[in-house]
C-alpha positions as CSV (number, residue, x, y, z in Angstrom):
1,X,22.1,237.1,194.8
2,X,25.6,238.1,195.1
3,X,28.8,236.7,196.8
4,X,32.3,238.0,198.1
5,X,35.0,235.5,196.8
6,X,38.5,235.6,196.7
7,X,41.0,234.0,194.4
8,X,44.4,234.9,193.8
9,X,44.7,237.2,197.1
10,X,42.2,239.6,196.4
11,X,38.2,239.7,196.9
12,X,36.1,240.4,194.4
13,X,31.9,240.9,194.4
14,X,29.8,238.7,191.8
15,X,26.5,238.2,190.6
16,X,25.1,235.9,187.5
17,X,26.5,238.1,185.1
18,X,29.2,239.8,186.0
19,X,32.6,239.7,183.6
20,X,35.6,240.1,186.2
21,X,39.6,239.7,185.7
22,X,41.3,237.4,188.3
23,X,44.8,236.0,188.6
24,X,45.5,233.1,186.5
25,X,44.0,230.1,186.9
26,X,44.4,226.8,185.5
27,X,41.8,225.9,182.6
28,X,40.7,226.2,178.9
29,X,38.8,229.0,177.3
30,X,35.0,227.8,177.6
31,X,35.3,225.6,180.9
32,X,33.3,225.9,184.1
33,X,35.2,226.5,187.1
34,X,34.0,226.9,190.8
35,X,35.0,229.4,192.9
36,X,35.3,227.8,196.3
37,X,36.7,230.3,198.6
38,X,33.0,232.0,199.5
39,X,33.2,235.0,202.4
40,X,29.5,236.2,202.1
41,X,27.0,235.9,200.8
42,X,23.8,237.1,200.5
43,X,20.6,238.7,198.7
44,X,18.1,242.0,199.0
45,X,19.8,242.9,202.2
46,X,19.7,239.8,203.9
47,X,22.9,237.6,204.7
48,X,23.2,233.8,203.5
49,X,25.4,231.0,205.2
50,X,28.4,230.9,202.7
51,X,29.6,227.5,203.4
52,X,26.3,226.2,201.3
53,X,26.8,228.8,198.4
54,X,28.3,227.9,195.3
55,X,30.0,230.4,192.7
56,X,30.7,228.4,189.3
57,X,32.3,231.0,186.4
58,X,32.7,230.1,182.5
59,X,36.3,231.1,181.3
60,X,36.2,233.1,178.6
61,X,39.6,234.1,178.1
62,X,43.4,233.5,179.3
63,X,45.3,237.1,178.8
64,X,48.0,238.9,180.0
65,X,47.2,242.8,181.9
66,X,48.4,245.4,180.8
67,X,53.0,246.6,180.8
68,X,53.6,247.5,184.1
69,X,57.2,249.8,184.2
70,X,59.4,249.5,186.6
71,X,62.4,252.2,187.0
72,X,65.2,252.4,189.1
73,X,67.2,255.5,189.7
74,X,69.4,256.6,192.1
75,X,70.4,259.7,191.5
76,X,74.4,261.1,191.1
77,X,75.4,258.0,190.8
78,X,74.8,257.0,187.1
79,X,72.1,254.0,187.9
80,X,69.3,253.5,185.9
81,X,67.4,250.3,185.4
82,X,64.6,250.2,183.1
83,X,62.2,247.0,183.4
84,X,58.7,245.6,182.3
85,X,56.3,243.3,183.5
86,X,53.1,242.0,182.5
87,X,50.6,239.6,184.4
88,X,48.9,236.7,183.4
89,X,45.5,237.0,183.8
90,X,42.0,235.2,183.1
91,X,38.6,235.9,182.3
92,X,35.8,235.0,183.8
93,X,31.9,235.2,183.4
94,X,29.7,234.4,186.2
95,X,27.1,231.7,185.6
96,X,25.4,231.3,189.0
97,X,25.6,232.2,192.7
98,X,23.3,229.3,194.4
């Protein structure tokens, strides 16, 4: 079975299993968390009612993405701004879809 949930602003499609990378979430490394915002759902080709499935996910990991680099020019006019940025993120395994 599968399921399209979205956390953090984006949507993302699980199955037991599956390893994904979401915006942080509040939690420990090793606790069960349930994904509660459920879009669709559903299983060999046939759709399931999403309000009555459950996504829980194990959290294996709080981490930060990869450096981002932002740079600003404007050109004949002697501006350049040089900045970084890197996202919190965390890792989640899918236990169950049910």
């Amino acid at each position: 079975m599968f399921a399209i949930v979205r956390t953090g602003g984006k949507q993302y499609r699980v199955a037991a299993g599956d390893k994904i990378a979401v915006e942080k979430l509040a939690g420990e490394a090793g606790e069960t968390i349930t994904l509660g915002d459920v879009l669709l759902a559903g299983a060999d080709g046939a759709l399931a009612d999403p309000a009555s499935v459950t996504v829980s996910a194990e959290i294996i990991a709080q981490a930060r993405s990869e450096k981002v680099i932002v740079f600003k020019k404007r050109r004949r006019h002697n501006y350049r701004r040089k900045n970084g940025h890197r996202q919190y993120l965390t890792l989640l395994r899918i236990v169950s879809v049910a």
